[in-house]
C-alpha positions in Angstrom: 11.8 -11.7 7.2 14.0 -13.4 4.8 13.4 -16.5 6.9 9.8 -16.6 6.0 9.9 -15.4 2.8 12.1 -18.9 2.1 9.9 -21.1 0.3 7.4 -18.6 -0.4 5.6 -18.8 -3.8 3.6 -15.4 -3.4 3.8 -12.5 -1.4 0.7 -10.0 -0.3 1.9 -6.8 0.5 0.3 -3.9 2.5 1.5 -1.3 5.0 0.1 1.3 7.0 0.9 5.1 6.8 -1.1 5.2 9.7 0.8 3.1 12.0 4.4 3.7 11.0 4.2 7.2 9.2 5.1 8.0 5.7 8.6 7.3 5.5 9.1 4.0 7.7 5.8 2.2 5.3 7.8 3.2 2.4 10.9 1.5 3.9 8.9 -1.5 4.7 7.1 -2.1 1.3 10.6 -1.9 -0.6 12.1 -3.9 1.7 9.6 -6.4 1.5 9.6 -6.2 -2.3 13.3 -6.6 -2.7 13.7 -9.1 -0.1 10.9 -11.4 -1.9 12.6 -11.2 -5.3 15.5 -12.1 -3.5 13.7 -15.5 -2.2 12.6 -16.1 -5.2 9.1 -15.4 -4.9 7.1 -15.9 -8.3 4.1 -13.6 -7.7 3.7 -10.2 -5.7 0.8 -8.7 -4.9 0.8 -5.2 -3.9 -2.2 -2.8 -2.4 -1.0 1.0 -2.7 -3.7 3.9 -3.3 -6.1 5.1 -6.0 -4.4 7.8 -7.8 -0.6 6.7 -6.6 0.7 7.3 -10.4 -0.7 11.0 -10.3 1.7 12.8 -7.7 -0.9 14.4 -5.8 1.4 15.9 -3.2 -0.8 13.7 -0.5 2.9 11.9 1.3 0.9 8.6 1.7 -0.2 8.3 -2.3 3.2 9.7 -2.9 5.1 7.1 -1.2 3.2 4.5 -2.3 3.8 5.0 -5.6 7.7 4.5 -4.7 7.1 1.2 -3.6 5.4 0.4 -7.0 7.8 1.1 -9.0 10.2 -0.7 -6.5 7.9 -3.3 -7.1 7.9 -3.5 -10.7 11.7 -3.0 -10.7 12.8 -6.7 -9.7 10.9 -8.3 -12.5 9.0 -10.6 -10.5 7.6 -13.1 -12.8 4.3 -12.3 -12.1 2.5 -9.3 -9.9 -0.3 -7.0 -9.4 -0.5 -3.6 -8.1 -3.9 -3.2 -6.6 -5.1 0.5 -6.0 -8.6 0.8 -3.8 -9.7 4.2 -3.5 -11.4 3.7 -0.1 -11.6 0.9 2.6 -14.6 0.2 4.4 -12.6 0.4 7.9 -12.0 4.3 6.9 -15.7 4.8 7.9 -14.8 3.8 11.8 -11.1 4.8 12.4 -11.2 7.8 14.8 -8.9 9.9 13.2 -11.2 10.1 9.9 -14.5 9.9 10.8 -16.7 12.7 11.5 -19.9 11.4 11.9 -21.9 10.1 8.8 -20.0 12.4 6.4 -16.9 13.1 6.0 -14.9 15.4 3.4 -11.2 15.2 2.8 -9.1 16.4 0.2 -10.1 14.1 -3.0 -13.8 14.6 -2.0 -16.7 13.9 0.1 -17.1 10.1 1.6 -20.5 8.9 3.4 -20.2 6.1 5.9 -23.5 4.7 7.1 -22.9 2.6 10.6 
């Protein structure tokens, strides 16, 4: 990683509870946080969750919020911490949808396909 991280003016990071489980994404996005900051990267862009600052007890907005404040930690001269509440995808991944509704914990979501 550090090899293309070299050079690098900004960094987008994202990672997947979904396809590494809880703990390995938050190893990943501090990891990729510290190592950019390490290569001197001037802006970090982050995407964690809706509601990550709130410690709703959900693992995935939990450990997001980790990696914020890992990201905030190294001073990058400039970054954003982007928090969707929903993506568009959710509507067609099999573990999540239910047909056109769907109800989780933080609420009901419709997806129209």
């Amino acid at each position: 990683m550090r090899r293309a991280l070299a050079g690098a003016w900004g960094v987008f990071g994202v990672q997947s509870a979904q396809e590494a489980g809880v703990e390995r994404e938050e190893a990943q996005g501090k990891r990729l946080a510290t190592l950019a900051r390490e290569a001197g990267v001037q802006h970090y862009v982050y995407t964690s969750v809706g509601s990550a600052h709130q410690r709703t007890g959900i693992p995935h907005f939990d450990n997001k919020w980790r990696i914020e404040e890992t990201v905030r930690a190294p001073r990058f001269p400039s970054h954003v911490i982007l928090r969707p509440v929903f993506f568009m995808d959710t509507c067609w991944h099999p573990s999540v949808s239910r047909g056109p509704r769907w109800r989780g914990r933080l609420g009901q979501a419709r997806c129209y396909r």
